[in-house]
N, C-alpha and C positions, 0 to 999 in steps of 0.2 A: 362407793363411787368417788371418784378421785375431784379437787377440789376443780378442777376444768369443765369435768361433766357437771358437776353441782351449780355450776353460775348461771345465771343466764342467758339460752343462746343468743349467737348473734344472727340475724337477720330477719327476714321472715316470710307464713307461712304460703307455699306457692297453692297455684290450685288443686296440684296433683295428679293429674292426666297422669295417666302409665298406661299399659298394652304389654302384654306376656310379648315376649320375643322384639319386642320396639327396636333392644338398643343391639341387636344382634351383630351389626354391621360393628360396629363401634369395639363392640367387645372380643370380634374376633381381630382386628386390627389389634387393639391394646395387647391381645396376647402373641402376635406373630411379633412387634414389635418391639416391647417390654418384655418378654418373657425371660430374657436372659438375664434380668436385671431382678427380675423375682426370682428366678432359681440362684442368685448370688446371694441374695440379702439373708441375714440370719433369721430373721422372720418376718417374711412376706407376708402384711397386713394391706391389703387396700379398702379403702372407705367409698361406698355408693352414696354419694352425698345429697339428697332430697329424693329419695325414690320413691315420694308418693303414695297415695293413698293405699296402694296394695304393694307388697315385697316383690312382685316379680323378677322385675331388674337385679336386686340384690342375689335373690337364689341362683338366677341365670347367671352373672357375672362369676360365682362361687364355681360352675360349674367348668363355664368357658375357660378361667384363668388356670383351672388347675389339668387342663388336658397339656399346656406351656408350661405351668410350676406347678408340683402337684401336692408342696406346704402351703398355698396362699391360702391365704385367711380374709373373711370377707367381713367386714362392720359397717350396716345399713344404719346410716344417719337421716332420722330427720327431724324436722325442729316444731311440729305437730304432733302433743303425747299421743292423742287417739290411737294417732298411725301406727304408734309404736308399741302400742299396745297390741292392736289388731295384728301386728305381723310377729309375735311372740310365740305363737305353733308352729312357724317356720322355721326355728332355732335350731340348729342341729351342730353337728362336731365341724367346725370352721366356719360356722356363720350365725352371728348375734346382731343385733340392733337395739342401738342408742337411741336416746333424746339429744339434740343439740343441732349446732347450724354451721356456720364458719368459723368458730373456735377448734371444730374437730375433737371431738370429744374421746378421744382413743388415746391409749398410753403409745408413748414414744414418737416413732416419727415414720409414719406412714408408706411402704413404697408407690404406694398408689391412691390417688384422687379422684375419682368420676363426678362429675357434678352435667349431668344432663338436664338441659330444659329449664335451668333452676336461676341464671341472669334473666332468661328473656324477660320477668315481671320488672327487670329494676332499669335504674337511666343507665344512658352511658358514659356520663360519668364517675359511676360507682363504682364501672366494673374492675377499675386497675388495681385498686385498695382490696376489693374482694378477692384479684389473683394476687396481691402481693401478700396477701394474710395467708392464703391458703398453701401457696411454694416457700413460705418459711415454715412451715409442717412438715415440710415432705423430708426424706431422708434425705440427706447430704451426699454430695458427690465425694468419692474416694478416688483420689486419682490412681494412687498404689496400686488397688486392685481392678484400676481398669472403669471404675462405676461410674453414671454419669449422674446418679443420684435420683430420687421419686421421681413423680410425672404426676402433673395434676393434665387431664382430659377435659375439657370445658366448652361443650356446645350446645347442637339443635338440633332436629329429627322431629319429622311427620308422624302423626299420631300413630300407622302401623309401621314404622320405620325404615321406609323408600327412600328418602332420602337424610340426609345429614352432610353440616361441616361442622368440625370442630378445630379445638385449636388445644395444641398439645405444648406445658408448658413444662419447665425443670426446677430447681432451686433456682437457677438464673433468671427465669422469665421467660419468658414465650420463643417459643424455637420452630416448629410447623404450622401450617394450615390443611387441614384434609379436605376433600369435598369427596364423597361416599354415597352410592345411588342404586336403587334398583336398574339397572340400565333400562329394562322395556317401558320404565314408568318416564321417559326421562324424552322430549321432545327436541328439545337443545338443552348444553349444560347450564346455561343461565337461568335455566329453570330453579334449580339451585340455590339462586339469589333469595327467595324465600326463606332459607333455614341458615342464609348467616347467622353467627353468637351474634351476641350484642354489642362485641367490640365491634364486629364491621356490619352492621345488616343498614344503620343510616349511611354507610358511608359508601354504598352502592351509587353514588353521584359521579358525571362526569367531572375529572381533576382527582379521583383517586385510585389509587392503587387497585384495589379490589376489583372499581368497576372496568378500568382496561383489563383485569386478568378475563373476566368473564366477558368480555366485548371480545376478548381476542381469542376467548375458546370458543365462544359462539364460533367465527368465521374458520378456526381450526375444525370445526364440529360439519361447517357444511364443505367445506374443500377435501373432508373425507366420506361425503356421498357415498362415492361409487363402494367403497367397503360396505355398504350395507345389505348389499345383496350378498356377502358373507356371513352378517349378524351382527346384531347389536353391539357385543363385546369385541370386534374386528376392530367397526367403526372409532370407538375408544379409543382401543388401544393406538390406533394411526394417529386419532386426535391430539392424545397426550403424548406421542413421541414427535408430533410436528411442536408442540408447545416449548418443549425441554430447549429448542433451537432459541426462545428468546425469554423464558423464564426459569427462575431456580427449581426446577422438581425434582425432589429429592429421595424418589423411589423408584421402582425398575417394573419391566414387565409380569413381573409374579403379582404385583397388588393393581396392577393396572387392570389386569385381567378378573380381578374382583368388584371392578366398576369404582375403583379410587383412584386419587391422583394427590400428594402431596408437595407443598410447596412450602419454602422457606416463610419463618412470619414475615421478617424485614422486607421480604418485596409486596408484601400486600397489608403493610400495617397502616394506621392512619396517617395523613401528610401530617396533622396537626396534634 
């Protein structure tokens, strides 16, 4: 074990909620999106980072990433030995599991990060230190060939995975916001407000960013009414093409139709 895995992890350990198929939404995004970026790298390692008491997530992400890169290599981190004990039958050709926490316990430099579920126990103040530790792990942007460099993934999702947002970062730092939904499950989008990360879920207050994104998709949400008697996913997709008119979203109708909608961080990051 190399002298990184041997230290002592950093942070600590969460409750471990998991559910077979939770993070399904998340991990087929990561792969329509990133994929190109794993079939570039010379070896497409990504890390599940706290997945909890049972491996589900880690097996399932092995399986999703590689229908997009079909070398990714999957290393289930988490910072609870039990766990990592008990998900040692799961091992197989592209997928092993660590001990360790926010040091990232993996040789070299990762293209990929997931840490789901695994801020919500800490402040919000911790969390910029926790992303800034983690996107200097990640692999480096290559300009030459085009690369934009790792992706740490960092959010929240409902115990069967209905909803979720997360926030998609680089070596540079934080670059998207996703919000990601079962649509039938879903009454208005500010339902959503629930499963912000921990950068924004206090800052759901009138005077920030966040809360007019979601003040203003609520009333995008019912001024596309009449689409409902189309369906759920109609509805959306009207919602989120009226939104594009006064905020940064930064995807098109293919992911929209998946019950997502991405936005730039800078317009919805903290005033403060």
């Amino acid at each position: 074990m190399s002298t990184r895995a041997a230290s002592r992890p950093v942070g600590t350990v969460t409750r471990g909620t998991t559910n077979p198929n939770r993070l399904r939404r998340m991990d087929r995004w990561i792969a329509a999106v990133h994929g190109a970026e794993l079939r570039r790298a010379v070896d497409p390692v990504a890390v599940d980072l706290g997945y909890g008491a049972a491996p589900w997530t880690a097996v399932e992400l092995l399986c999703r990433l590689r229908t997009a890169a079909p070398r990714s290599r999957v290393v289930g981190v988490e910072i609870e030995p039990a766990r990592v004990s008990a998900a040692q039958p799961y091992t197989r050709e592209g997928l092993v599991f660590r001990h360790g926490g926010f040091e990232v316990p993996v040789p070299g430099r990762p293209s990929l990060i997931r840490a789901a579920n695994v801020l919500r126990q800490y402040e919000e103040d911790q969390v910029a230190a926790v992303w800034e530790r983690l996107c200097a792990r990640l692999a480096p942007a290559d300009p030459a060939s085009g690369s934009r460099g790792g992706l740490l993934v960092e959010g929240t999702c409902d115990e069967v995975g209905r909803r979720h947002v997360w926030v998609a970062l680089g070596p540079e730092g934080p670059r998207t916001v996703t919000f990601a939904t079962r649509l039938g499950s879903l009454d208005r989008p500010s339902d959503l407000a629930e499963r912000l990360p921990k950068a924004l879920i206090h800052r759901n207050v009138p005077g920030e960013p966040v809360h007019a994104f979601l003040r203003d998709f609520d009333r995008a949400w019912a001024a596309a009414a009449p689409y409902a008697s189309y369906g759920a996913r109609q509805r959306w997709i009207r919602t989120v093409r009226d939104l594009t008119a006064v905020w940064p979203v930064t995807d098109g109708p293919a992911r929209w139709r998946q019950g997502e909608v991405t936005v730039t961080w800078g317009a919805l990051a903290p005033r403060s």
